[in-house]
VOGU-3710 file (C-alpha; in Angstrom, 3 decimals, decimal comma):
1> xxxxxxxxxx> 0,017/18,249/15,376  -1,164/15,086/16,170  1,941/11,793/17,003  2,065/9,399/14,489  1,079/8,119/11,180  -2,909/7,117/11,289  -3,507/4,109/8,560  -7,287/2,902/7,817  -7,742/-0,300/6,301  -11,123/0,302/3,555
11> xxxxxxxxxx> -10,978/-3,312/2,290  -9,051/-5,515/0,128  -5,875/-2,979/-1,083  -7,088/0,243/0,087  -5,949/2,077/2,510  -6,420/5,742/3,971  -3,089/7,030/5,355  -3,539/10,520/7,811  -0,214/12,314/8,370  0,847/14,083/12,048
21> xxxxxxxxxx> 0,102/17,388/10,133  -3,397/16,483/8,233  -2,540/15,479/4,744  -4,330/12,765/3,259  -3,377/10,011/1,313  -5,287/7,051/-0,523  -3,413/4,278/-1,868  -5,609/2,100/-4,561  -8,894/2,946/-4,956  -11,685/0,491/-5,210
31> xxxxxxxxxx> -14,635/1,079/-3,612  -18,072/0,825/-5,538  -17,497/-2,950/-6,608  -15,238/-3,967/-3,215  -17,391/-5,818/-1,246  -15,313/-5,286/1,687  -15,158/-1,398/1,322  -17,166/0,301/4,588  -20,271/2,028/3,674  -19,913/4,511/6,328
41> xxxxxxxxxx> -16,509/6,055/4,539  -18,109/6,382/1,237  -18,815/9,988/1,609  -16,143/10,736/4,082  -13,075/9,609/1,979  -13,366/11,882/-0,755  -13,758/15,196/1,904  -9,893/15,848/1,614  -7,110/14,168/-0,478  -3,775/15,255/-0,951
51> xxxxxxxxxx> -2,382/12,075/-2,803  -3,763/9,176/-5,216  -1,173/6,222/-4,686  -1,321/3,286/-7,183  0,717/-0,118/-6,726  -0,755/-1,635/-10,092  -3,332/-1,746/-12,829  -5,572/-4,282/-11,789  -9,183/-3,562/-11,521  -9,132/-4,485/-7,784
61> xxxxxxxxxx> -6,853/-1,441/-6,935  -7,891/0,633/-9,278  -11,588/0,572/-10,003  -12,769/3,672/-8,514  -9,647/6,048/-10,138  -11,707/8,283/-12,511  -14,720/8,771/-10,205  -11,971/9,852/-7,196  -10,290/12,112/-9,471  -13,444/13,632/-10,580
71> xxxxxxxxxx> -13,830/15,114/-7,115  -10,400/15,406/-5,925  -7,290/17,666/-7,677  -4,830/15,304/-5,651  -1,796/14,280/-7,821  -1,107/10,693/-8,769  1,700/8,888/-7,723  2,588/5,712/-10,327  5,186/4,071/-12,068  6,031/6,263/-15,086
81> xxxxxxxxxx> 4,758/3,475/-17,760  1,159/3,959/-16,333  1,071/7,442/-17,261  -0,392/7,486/-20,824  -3,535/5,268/-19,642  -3,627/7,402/-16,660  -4,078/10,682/-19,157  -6,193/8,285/-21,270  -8,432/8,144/-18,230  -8,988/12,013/-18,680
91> xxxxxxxxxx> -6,357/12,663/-15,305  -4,462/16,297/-16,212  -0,685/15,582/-17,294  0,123/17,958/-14,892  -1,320/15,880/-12,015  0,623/12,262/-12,883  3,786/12,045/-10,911  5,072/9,072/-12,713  8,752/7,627/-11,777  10,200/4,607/-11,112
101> xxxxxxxxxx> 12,177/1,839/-8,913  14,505/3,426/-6,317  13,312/6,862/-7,051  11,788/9,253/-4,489  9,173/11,849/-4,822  7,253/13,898/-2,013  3,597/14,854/-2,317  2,043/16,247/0,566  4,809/16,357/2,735  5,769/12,598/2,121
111> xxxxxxxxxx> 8,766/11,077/0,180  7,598/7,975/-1,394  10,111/6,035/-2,731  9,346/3,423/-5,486  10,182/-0,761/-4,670  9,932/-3,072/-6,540  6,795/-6,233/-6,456  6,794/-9,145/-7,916  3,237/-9,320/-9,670  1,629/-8,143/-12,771
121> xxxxxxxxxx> -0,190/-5,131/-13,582  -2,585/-4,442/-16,567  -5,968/-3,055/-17,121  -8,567/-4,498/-19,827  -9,801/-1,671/-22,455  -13,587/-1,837/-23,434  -12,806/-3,871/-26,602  -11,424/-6,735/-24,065  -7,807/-5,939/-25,148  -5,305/-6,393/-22,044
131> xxxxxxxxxx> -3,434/-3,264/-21,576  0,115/-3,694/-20,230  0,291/-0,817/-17,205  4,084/-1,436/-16,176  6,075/-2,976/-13,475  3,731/-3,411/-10,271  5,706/-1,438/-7,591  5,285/-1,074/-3,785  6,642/1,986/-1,668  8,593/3,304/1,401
141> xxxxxxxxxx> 6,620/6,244/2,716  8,469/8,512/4,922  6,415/11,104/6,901  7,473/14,231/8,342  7,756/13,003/11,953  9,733/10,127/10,651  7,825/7,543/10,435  8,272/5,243/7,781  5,889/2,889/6,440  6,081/0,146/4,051
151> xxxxxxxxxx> 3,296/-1,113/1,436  4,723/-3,825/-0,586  2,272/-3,833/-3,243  0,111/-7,116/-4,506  3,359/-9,372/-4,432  4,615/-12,618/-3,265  7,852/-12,823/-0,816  11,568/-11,797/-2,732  14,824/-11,881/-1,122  15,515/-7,715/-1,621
161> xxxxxxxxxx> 12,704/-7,380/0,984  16,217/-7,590/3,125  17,382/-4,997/1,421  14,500/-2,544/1,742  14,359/-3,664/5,616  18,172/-2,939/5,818  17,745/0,521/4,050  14,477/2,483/5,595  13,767/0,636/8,904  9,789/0,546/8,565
171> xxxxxxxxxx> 8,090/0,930/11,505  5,315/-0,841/9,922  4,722/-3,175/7,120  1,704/-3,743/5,366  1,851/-7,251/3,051  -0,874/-9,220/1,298  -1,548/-12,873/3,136  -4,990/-14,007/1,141  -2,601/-16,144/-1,115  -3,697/-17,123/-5,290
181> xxxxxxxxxx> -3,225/-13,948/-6,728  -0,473/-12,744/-3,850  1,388/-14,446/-0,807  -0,153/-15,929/1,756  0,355/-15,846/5,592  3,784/-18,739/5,822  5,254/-16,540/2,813  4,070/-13,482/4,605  5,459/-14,544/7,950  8,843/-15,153/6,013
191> xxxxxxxxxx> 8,728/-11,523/4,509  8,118/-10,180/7,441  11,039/-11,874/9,019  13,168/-10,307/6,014  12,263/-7,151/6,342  12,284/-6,993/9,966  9,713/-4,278/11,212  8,079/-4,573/14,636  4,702/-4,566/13,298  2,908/-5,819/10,311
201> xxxxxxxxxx> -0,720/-4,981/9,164  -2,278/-7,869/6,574  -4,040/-6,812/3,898  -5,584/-8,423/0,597  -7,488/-11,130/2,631  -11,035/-11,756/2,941  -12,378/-9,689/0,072  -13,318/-13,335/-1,593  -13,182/-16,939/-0,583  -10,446/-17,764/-3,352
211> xxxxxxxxxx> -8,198/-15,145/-0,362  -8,172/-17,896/1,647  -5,476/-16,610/3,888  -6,194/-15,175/7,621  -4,212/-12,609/10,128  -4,506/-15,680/12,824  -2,176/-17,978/10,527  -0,192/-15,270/10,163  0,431/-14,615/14,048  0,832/-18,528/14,137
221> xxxxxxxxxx> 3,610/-18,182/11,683  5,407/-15,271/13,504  5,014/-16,917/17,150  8,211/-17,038/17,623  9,286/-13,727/16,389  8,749/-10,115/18,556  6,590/-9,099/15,505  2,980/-7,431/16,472  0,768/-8,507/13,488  -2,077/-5,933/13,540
231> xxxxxxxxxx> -5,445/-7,487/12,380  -7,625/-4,110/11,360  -11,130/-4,895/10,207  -12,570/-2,779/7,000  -13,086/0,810/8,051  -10,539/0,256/11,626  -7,349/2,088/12,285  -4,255/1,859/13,939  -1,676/4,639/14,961  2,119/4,127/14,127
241> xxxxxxxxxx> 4,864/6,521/15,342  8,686/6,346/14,609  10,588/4,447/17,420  12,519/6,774/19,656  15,764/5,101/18,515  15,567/2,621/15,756  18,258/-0,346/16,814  20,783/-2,304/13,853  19,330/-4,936/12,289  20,942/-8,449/13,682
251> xxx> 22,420/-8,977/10,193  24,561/-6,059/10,098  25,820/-6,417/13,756
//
């Protein structure tokens, strides 16, 4: 069994998460249209998936859903209101694992408990209607060696990002910082600070010019904290494993 929780970063909002014992997990696919999306995992991705994670309804994290489904039988993990598009889609009702905020689920050996995100999520039909997906959501993933990650989702910074600190102890956090559509790196820096877990990987930057926001403004923001901001590229990876002995947070001393 390999140590530790191995996350690839394939552009924009989508990641690749590797558990100690195998499984696979891909949170928000877009790949065909994201111009930041690594050609050389294009036919690699889709060799094993255990879970289908989605934040939101936006095109951007979603674009690539039906063609990933169409060669994977991995469940989906989404807030419950997304289900009927997600059927609509032509996904099995047996295969959506909708729930909702403060709920946990486990698929493929992780619990994944739902957070809230402070965003929007909706999908446009082929008549040009806007389709109202739900609450956007992030998640707490807890792994079977204990290591506990946290995506927020496309959101910008909200004072319960304490709270879900206080509760799971991440060993990583993974936040937008391109700013417009999401935070970028001073509100990042001050989530970060909130939800106080030693490292933090930045994520929907770069993919456009509009996502303005860079991993070097967010390190300039943190300087003063102990906070290891890791900067992957598209298609890079970094290996996270549960602190021998996670200390009190500072605020509950």
């Amino acid at each position: 069994m390999a140590e530790g929780v191995t996350i690839t970063w394939l552009g924009h909002g989508t990641f690749l998460f590797e558990a100690p014992n195998g499984e696979r997990i891909l949170m928000d696919p877009w790949i065909e249209s994201n111009p930041k999306f690594p050609a050389s995992w294009k036919d690699k991705l889709l060799e094993r998936l255990d879970a289908i994670v989605l934040t939101h309804g936006h095109f951007d994290h979603v674009g690539d859903l039906s063609a990933v489904m169409r060669q994977s039988s991995a469940p989906v993990l989404s807030i419950f209101d997304m289900v009927p598009w997600l059927r609509k889609q032509g996904i099995a009702e047996d295969r959506c694992m909708g729930f909702n905020l403060g709920g946990t689920v486990e698929a493929a050996g992780v619990k994944f408990t739902m957070t809230p995100a402070m965003h929007s999520s909706s999908h446009t039909d082929d008549a040009g209607n806007i389709v109202y997906l739900g609450q956007p959501v992030g998640y707490v993933m807890e792994f079977g060696d204990g290591t506990v990650v946290y995506h927020s989702g496309d959101t910008c910074v909200f004072g319960d990002m304490r709270i879900i600190g206080e509760l799971y102890r991440p060993d990583v956090a993974i936040l937008p910082i391109g700013g417009w559509f999401t935070m970028g790196p001073r509100q990042a820096a001050y989530a970060a600070r909130l939800i106080g877990a030693p490292r933090v990987i930045p994520e929907h930057w770069g993919t456009f010019p509009i996502l303005a926001g860079t991993p070097s403004e967010l390190q300039l923001e943190l300087t003063a904290q102990t906070i290891e901001v890791i900067a992957l590229e598209p298609g890079g990876s970094t290996t996270v494993a549960r602190a021998a002995e996670v200390q009190p947070r500072k605020s509950e001393s």
